[in-house]
C-alpha positions in Angstrom: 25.0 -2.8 11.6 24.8 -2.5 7.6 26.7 -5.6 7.3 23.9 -7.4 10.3 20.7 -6.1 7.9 21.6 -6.1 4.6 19.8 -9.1 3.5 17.1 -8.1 4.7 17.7 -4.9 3.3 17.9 -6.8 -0.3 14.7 -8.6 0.7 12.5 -5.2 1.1 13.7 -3.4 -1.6 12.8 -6.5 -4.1 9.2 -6.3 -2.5 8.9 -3.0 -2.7 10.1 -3.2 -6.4 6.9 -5.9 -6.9 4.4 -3.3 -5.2 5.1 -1.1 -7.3 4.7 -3.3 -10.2 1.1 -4.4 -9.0 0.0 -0.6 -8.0 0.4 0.6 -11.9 -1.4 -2.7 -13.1 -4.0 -1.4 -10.8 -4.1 1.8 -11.9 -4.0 0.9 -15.8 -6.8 -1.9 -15.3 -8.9 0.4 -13.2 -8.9 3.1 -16.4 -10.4 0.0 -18.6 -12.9 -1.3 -15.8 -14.2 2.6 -15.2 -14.3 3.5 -18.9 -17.3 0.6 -19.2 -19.2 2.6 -16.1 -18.4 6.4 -17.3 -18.7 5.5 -21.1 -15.7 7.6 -22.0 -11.9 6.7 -21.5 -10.6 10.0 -21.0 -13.4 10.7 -18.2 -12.2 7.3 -16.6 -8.6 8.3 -16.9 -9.1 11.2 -15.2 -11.1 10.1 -12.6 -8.9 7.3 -11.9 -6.0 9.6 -11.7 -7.6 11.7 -9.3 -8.6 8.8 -7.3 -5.5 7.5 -7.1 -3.0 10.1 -6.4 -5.9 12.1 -3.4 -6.1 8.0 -2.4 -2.7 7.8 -2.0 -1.7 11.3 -0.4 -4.4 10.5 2.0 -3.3 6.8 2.9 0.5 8.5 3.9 -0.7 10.8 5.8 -3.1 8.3 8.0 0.2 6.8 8.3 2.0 10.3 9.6 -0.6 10.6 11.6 -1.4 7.5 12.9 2.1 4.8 12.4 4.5 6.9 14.9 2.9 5.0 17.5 3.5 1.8 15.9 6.5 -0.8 17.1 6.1 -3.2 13.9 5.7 -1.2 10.9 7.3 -4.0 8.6 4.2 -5.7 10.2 1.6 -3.3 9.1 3.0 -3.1 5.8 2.6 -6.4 5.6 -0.9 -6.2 6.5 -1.4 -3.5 4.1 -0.2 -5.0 1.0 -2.2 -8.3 2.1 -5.5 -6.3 2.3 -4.4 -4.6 -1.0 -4.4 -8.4 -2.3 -7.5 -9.6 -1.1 -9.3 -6.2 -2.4 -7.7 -6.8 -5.9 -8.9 -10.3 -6.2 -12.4 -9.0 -5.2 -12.5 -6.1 -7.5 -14.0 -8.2 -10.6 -16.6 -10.4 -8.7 -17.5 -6.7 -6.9 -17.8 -4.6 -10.2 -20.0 -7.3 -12.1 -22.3 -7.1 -9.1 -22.1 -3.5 -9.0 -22.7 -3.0 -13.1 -25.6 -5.6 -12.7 -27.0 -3.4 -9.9 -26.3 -0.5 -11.5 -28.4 -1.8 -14.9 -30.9 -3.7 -13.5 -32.2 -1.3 -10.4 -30.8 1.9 -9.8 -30.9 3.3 -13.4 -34.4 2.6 -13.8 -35.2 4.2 -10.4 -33.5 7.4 -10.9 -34.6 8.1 -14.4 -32.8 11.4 -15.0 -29.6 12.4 -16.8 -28.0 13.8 -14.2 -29.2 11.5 -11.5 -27.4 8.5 -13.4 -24.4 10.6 -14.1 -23.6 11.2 -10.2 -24.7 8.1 -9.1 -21.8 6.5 -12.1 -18.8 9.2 -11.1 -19.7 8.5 -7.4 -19.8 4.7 -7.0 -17.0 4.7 -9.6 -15.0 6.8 -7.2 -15.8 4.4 -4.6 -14.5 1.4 -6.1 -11.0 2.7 -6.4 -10.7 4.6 -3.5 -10.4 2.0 -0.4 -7.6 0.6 -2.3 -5.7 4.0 -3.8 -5.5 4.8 0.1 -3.7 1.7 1.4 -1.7 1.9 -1.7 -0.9 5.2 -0.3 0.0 3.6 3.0 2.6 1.3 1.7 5.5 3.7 1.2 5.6 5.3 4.6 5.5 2.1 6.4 8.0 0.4 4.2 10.2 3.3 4.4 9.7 3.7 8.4 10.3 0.3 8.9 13.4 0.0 6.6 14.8 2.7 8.4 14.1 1.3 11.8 16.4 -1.7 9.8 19.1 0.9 9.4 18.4 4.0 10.4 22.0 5.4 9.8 21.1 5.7 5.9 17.8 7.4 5.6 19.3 9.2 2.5 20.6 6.0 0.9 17.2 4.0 2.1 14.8 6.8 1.0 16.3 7.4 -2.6 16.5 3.1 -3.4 12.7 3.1 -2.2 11.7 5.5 -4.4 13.8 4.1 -7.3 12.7 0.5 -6.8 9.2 1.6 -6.1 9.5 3.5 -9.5 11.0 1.2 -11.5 8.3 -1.7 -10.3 5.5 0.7 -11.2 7.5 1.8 -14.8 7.2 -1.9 -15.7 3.7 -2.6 -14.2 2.2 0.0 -16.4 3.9 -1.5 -19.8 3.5 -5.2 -18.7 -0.7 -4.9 -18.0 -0.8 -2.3 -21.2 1.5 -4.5 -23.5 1.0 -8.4 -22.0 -1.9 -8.8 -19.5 -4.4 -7.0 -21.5 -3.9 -9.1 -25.0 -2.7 -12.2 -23.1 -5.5 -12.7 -19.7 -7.9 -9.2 -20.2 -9.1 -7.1 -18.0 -9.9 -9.6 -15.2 -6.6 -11.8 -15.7 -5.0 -8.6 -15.2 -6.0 -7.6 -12.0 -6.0 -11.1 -10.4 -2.6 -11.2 -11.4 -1.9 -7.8 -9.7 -3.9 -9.0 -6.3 -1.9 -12.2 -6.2 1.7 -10.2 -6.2 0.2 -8.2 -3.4 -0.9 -11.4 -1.4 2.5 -12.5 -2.2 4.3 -9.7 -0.9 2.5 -9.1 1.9 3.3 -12.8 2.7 7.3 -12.2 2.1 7.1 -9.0 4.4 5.5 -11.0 7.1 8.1 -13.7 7.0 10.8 -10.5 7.2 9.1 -9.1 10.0 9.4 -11.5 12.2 12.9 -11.6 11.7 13.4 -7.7 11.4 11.5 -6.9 14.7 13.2 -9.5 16.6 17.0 -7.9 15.6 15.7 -4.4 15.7 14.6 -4.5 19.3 17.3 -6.3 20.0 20.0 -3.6 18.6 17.9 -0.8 20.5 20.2 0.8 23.0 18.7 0.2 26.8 17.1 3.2 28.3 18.7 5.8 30.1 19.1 4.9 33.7 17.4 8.1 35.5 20.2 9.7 37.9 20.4 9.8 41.0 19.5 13.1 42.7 22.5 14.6 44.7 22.3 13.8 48.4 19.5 11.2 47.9 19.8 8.1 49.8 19.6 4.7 47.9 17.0 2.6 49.1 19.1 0.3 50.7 20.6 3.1 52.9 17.3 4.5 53.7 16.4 0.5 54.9 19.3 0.4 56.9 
């Protein structure tokens, strides 16, 4: 069976290496994007963090929850990391609209301190936190689904997830720091980062199609239910 599924084994741990890489480009770009709302960095960073990591712990367990009852999690993931996509290519159209709102009508209607202030670390919250929980839903699927690929290596499939996942995001964070910032800004950046979802989400499609198909097809047959001693067959009883 490892020799029947490892190219598609290769296949899922190379997109799983480019989610990562778009979830820290998310997570860098968001600090940047939040900093202009909050008017600090470090308050951004922190809410970001906490955002992200409570969006992400939430989004697996939905899955744990929710996924044992799905045949086609490959599928789902799929969906997932197109959602992810189409949220990230929104995200600087929706935060202009929101900052403009923000400016124009709802600061001059509150006028107090601390109405603005909880109205910014709300909203702000908001922005980030549809997305931090299907971020959140990526690695349970992936990993469900790989395993339903070959589910004779869980240690083995677990450990390269998490290593490809971690080496994706390792190199997301320094690319959009180091490259995407100077090179496209803010906005370049997180396009960018939408359009490796899309493109994932795409790939994992294509593989599902091809992975549910085998993996049903390798599925032993159900137990036949046994006969109960002394009981006719039906044919007897006919006769």
């Amino acid at each position: 069976m490892r020799a029947r599924f490892w190219g598609l084994e290769r296949i899922l741990l190379a997109l799983f290496v480019a989610s990562g890489f778009a979830g820290l480009i998310y997570q860098s770009i968001w600090s940047h994007y939040l900093g202009l709302t909050l008017g600090h960095a470090a308050y951004a960073q922190t809410l970001v963090l906490g955002i992200f990591m409570g969006g992400m712990a939430l989004g697996a367990w939905l899955v744990s929850r929710w996924g044992i009852r799905w045949q086609r999690l490959i599928f789902a993931y799929a969906m997932v990391e197109l959602a992810i996509g189409v949220a990230g290519l929104a995200f600087h159209p929706v935060f202009q609209a929101y900052t403009h709102l923000s400016q124009d009508l709802v600061y001059p209607a509150l006028q107090s301190v601390p109405g603005v202030r909880t109205w910014q670390w709300v909203t702000a919250a908001l922005l980030i936190a549809p997305q931090s929980i299907l971020l959140g839903m990526t690695f349970p699927l992936m990993s469900g689904g790989y395993l339903r690929v070959a589910p004779r290596a869980d240690g083995e499939i677990l450990g390269g997830l998490y290593f490809t996942n971690s080496i994706g995001a390792a190199f997301g964070a320094l690319v959009a720091t180091f490259a995407l910032l100077p090179w496209v800004g803010m906005p370049g950046a997180i396009t960018i980062a939408g359009l490796v979802n899309l493109m994932v989400g795409v790939l994992s499609w294509l593989v599902s199609r091809r992975a549910d198909v085998q993996v049903s097809a390798s599925a032993p047959p159900p137990p036949a239910v046994p006969e109960m001693e002394g009981e006719q067959r039906p044919e007897t009883r006919a006769s």
